[in-house]
PyMOL Python script that loads the backbone (N, CA, C, O; Angstrom):
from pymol import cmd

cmd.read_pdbstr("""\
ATOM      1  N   UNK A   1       0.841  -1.180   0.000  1.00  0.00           N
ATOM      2  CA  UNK A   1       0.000   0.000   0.000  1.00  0.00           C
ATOM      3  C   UNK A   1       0.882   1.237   0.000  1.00  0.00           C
ATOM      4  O   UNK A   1       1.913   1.244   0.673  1.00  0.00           O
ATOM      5  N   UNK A   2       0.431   2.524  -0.896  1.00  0.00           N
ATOM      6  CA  UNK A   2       0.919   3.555  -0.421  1.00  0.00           C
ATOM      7  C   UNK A   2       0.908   4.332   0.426  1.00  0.00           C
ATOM      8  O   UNK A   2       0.585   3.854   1.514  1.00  0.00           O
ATOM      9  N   UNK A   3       1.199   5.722   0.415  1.00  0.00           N
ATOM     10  CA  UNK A   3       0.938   6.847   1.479  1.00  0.00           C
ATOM     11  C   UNK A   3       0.228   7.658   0.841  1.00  0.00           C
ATOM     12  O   UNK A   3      -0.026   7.755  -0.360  1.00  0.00           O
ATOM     13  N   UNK A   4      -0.233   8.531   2.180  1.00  0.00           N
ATOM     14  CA  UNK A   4      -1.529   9.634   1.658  1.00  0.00           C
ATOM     15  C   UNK A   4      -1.443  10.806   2.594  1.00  0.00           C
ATOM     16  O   UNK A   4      -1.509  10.741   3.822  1.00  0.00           O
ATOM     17  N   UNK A   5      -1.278  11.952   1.817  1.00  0.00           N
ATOM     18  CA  UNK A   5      -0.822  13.221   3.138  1.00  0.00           C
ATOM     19  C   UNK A   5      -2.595  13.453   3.109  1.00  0.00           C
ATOM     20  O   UNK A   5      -3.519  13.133   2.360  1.00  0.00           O
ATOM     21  N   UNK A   6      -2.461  14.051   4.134  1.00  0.00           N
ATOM     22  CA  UNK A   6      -3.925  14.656   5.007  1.00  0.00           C
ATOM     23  C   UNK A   6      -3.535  15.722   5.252  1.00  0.00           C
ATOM     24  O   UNK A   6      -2.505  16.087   5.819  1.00  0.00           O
ATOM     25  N   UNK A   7      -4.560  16.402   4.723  1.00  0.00           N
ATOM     26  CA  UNK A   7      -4.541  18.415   5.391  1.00  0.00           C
ATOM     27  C   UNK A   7      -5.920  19.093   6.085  1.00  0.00           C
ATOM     28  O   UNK A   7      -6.526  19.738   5.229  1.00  0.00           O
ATOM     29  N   UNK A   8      -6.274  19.110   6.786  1.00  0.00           N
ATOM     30  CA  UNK A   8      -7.354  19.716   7.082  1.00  0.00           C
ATOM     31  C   UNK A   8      -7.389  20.601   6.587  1.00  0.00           C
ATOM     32  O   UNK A   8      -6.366  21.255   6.381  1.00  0.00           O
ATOM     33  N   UNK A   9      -8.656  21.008   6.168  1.00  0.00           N
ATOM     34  CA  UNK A   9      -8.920  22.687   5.353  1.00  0.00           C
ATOM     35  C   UNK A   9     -10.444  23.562   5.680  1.00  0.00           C
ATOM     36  O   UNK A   9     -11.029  24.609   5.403  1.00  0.00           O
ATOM     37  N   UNK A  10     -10.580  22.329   6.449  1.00  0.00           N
ATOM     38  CA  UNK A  10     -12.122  23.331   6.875  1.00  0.00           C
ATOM     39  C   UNK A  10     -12.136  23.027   8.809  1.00  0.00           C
ATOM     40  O   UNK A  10     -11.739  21.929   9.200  1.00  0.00           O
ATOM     41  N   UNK A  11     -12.485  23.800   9.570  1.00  0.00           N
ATOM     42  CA  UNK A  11     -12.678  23.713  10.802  1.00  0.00           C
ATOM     43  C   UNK A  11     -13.444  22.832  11.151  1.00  0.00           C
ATOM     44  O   UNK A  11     -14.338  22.361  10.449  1.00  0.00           O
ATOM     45  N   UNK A  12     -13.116  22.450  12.518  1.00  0.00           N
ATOM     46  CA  UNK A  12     -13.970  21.183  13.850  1.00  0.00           C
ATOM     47  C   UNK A  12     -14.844  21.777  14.127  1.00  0.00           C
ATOM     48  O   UNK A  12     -15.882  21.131  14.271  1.00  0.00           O
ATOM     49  N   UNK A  13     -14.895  22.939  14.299  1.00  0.00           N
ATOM     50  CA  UNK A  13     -15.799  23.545  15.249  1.00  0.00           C
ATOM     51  C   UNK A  13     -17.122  23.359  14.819  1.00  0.00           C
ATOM     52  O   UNK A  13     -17.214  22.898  13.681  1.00  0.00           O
ATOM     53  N   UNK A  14     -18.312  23.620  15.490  1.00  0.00           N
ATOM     54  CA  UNK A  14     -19.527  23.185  15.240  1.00  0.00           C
ATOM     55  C   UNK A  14     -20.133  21.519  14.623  1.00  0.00           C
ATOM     56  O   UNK A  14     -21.177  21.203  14.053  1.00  0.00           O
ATOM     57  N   UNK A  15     -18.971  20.751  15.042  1.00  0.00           N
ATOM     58  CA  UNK A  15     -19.112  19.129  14.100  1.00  0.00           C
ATOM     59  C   UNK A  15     -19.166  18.191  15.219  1.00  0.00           C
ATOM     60  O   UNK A  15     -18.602  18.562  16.248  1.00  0.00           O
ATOM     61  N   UNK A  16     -19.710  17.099  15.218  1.00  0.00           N
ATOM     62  CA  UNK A  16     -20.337  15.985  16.364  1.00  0.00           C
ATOM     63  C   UNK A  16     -19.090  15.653  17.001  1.00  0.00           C
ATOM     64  O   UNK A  16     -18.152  15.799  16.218  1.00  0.00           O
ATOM     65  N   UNK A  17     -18.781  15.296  18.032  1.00  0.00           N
ATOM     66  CA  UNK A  17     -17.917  14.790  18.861  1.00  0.00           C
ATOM     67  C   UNK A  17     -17.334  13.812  18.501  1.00  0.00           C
ATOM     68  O   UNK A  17     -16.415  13.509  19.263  1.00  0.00           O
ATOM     69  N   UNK A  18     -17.474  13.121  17.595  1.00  0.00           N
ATOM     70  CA  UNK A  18     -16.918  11.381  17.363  1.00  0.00           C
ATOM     71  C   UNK A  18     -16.264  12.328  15.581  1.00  0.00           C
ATOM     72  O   UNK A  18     -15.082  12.030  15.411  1.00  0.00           O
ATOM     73  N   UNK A  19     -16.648  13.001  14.763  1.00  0.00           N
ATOM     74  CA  UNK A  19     -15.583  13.480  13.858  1.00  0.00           C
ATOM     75  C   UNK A  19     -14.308  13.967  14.562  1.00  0.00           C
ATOM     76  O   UNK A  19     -13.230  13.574  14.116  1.00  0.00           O
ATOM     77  N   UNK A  20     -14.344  15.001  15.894  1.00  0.00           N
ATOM     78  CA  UNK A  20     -13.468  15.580  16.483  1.00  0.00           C
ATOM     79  C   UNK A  20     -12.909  14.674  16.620  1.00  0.00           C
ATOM     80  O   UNK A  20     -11.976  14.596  15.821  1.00  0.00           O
ATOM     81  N   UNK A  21     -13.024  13.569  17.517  1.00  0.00           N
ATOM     82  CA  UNK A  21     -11.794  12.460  18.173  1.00  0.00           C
ATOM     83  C   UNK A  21     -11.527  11.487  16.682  1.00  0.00           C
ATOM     84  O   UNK A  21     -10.749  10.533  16.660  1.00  0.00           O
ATOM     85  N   UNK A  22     -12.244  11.896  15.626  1.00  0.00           N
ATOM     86  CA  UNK A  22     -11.346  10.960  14.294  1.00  0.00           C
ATOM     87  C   UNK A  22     -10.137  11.896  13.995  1.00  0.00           C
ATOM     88  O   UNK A  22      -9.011  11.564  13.626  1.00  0.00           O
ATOM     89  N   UNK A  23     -10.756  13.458  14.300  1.00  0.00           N
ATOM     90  CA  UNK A  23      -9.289  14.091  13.140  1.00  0.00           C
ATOM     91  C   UNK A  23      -8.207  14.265  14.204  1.00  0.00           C
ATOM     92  O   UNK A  23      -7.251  14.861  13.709  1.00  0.00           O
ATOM     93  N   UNK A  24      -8.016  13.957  15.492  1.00  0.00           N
ATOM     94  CA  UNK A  24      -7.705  14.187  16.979  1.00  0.00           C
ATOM     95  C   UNK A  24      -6.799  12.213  16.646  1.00  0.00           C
ATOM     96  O   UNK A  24      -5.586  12.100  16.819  1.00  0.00           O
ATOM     97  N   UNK A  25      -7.414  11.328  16.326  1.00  0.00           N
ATOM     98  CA  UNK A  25      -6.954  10.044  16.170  1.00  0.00           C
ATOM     99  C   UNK A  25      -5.802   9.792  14.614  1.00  0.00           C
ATOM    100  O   UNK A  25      -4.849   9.016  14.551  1.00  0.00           O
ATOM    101  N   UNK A  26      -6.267  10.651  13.611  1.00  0.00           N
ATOM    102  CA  UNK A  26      -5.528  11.041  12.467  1.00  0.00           C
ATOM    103  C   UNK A  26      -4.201  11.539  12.690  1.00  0.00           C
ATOM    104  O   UNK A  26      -3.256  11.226  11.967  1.00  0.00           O
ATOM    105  N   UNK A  27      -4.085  12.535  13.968  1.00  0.00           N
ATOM    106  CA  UNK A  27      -3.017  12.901  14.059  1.00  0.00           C
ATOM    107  C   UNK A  27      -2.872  14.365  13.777  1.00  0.00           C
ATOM    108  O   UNK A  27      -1.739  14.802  13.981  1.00  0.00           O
ATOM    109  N   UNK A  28      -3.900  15.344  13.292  1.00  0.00           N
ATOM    110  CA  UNK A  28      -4.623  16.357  13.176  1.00  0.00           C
ATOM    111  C   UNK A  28      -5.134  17.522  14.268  1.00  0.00           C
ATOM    112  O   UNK A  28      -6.252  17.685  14.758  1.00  0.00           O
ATOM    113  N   UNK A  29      -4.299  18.022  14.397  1.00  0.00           N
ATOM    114  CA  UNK A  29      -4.614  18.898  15.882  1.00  0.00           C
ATOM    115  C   UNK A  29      -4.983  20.697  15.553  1.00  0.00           C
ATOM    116  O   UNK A  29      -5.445  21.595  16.256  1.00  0.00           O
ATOM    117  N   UNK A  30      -4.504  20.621  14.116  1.00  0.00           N
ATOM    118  CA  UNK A  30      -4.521  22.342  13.970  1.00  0.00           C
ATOM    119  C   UNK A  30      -4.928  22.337  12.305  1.00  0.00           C
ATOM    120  O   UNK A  30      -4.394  21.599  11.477  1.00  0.00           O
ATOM    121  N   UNK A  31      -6.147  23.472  11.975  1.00  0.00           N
ATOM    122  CA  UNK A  31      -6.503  23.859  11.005  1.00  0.00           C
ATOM    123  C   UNK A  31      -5.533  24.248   9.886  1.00  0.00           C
ATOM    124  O   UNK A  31      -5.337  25.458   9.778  1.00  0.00           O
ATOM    125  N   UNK A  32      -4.876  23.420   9.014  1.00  0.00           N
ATOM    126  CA  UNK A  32      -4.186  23.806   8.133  1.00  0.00           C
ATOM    127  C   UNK A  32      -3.029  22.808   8.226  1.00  0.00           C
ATOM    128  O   UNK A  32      -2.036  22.966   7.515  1.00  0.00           O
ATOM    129  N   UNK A  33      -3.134  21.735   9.124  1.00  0.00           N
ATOM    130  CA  UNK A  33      -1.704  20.968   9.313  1.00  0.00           C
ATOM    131  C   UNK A  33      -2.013  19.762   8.399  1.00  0.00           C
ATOM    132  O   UNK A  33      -3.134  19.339   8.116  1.00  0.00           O
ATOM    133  N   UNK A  34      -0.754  19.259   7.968  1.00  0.00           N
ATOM    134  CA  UNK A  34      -0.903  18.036   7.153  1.00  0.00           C
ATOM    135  C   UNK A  34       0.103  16.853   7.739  1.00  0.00           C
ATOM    136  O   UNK A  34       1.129  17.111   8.368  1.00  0.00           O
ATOM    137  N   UNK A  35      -0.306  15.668   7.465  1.00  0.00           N
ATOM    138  CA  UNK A  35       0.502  14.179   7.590  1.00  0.00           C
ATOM    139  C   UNK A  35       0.389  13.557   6.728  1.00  0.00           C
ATOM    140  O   UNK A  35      -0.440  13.538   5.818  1.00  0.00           O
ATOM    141  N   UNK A  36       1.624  12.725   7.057  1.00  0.00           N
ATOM    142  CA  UNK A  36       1.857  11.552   6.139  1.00  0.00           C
ATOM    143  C   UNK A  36       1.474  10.651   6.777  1.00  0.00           C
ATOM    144  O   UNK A  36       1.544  10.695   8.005  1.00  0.00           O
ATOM    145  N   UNK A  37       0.729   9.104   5.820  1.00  0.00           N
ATOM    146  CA  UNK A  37       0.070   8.026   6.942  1.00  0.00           C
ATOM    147  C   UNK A  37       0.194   7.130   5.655  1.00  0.00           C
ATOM    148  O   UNK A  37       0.088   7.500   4.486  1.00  0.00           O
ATOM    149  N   UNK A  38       0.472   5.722   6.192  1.00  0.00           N
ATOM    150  CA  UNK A  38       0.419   4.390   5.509  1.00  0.00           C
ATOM    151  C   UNK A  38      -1.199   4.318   5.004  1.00  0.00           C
ATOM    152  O   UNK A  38      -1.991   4.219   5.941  1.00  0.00           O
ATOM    153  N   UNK A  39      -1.663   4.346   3.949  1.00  0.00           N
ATOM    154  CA  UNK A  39      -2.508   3.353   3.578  1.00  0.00           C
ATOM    155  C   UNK A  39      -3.229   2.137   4.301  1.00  0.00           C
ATOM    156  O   UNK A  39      -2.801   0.992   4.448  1.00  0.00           O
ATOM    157  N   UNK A  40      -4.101   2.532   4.600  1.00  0.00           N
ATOM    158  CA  UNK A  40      -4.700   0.816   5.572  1.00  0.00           C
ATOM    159  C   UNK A  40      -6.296   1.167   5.610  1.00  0.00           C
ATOM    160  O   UNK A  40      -6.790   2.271   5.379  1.00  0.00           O
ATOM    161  N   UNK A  41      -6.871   0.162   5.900  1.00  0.00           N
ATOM    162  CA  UNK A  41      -8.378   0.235   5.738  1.00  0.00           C
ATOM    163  C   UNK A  41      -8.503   0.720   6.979  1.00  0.00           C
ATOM    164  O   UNK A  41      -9.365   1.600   6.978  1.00  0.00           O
ATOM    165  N   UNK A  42      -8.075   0.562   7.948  1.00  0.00           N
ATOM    166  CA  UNK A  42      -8.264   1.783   9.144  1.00  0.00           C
ATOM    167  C   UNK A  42      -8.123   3.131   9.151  1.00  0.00           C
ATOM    168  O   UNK A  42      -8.811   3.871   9.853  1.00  0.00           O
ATOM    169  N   UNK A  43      -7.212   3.519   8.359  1.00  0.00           N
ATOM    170  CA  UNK A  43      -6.682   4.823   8.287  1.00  0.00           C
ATOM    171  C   UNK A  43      -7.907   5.399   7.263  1.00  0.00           C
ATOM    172  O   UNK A  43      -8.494   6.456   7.495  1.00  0.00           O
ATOM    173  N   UNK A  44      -8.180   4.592   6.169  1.00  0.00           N
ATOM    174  CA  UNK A  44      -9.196   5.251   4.711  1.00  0.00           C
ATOM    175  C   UNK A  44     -10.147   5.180   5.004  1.00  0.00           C
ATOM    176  O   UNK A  44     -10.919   5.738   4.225  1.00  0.00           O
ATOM    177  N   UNK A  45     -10.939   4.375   6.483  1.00  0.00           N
ATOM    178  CA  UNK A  45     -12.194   4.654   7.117  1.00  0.00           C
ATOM    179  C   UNK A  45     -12.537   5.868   7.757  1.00  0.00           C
ATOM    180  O   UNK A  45     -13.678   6.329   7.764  1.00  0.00           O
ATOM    181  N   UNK A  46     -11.251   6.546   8.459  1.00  0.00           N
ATOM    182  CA  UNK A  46     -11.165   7.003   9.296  1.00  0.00           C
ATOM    183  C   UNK A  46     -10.814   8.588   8.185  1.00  0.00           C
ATOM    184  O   UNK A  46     -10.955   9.707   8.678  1.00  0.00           O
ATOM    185  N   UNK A  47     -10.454   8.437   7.001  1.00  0.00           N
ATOM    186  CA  UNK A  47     -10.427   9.767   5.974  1.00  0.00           C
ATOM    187  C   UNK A  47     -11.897   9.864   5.609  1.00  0.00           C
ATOM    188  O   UNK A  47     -12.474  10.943   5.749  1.00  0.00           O
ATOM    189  N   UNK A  48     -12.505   8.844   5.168  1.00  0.00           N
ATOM    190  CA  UNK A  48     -14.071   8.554   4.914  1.00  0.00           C
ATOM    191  C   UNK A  48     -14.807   9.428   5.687  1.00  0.00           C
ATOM    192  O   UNK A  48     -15.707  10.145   5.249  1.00  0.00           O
ATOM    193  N   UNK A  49     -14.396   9.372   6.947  1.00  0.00           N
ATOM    194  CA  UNK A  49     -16.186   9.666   7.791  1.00  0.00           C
ATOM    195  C   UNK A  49     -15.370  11.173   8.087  1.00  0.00           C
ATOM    196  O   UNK A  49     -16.043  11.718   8.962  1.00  0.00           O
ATOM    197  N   UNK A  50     -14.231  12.050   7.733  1.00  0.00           N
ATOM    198  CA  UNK A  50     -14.123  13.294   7.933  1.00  0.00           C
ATOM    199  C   UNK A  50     -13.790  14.107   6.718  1.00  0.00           C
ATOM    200  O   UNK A  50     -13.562  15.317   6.734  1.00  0.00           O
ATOM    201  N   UNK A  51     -13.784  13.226   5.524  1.00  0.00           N
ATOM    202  CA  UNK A  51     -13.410  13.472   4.234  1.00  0.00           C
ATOM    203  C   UNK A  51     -13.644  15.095   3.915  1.00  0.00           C
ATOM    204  O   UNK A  51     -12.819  15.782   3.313  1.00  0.00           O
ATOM    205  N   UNK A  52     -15.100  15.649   4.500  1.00  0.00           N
ATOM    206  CA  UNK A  52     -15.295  16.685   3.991  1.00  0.00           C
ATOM    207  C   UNK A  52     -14.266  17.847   4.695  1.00  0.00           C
ATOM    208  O   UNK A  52     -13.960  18.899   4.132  1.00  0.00           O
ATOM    209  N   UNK A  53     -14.102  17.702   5.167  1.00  0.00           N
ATOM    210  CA  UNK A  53     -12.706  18.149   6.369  1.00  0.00           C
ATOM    211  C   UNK A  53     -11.339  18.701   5.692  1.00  0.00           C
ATOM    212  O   UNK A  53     -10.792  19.797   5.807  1.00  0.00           O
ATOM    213  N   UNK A  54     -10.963  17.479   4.900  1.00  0.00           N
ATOM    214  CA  UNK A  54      -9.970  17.204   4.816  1.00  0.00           C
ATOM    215  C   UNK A  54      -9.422  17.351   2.914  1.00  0.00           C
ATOM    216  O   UNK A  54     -10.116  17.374   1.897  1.00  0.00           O
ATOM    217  N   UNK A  55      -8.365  17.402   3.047  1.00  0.00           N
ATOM    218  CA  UNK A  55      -7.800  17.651   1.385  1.00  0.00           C
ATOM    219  C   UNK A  55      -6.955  15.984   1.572  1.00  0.00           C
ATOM    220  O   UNK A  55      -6.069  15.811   2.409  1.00  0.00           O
ATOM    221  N   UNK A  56      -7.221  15.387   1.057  1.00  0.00           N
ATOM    222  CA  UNK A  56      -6.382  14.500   0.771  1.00  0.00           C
ATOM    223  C   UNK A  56      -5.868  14.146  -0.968  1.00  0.00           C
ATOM    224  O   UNK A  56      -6.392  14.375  -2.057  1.00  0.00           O
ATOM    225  N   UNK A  57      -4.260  13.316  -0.426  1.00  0.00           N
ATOM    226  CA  UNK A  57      -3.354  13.432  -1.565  1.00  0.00           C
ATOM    227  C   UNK A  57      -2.705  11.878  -1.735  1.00  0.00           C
ATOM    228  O   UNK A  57      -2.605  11.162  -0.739  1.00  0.00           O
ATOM    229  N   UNK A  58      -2.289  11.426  -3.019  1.00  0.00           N
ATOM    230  CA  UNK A  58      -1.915  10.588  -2.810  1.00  0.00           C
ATOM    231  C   UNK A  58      -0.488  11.136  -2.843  1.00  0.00           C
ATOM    232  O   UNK A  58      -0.210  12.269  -3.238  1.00  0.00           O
ATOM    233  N   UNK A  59       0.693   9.929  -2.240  1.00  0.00           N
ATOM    234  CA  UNK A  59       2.158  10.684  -2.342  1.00  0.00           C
ATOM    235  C   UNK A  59       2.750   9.215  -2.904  1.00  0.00           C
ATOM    236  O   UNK A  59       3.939   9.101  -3.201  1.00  0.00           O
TER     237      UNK A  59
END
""", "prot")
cmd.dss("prot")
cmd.show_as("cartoon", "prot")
cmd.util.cbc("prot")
cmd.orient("prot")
């Protein structure tokens, strides 16, 4: 599997408690930060349910 950077690009604020502790579990702590993460069906579940959130890339 490859890698996939993650950027948040839209704010937590006003969003259900269980998105917060996904982008908080991602590794995601600040509006505008990005990571690098292995590929895994845990990780692409976990881009899934905050997708709208997020800019994702393949690398």
């Amino acid at each position: 599997m490859g890698k996939v950077r993650i950027t948040q690009v839209k704010s937590a604020i006003r969003r259900p408690a269980d998105q917060k502790k996904t982008l908080i579990a991602l590794g995601i702590k600040k509006l505008n930060t990005a990571r690098e993460m292995e590929e895994s069906p845990a990780v692409l579940g976990m881009i899934r349910k905050v997708e709208h959130l997020l800019k994702v890339e393949k690398v």
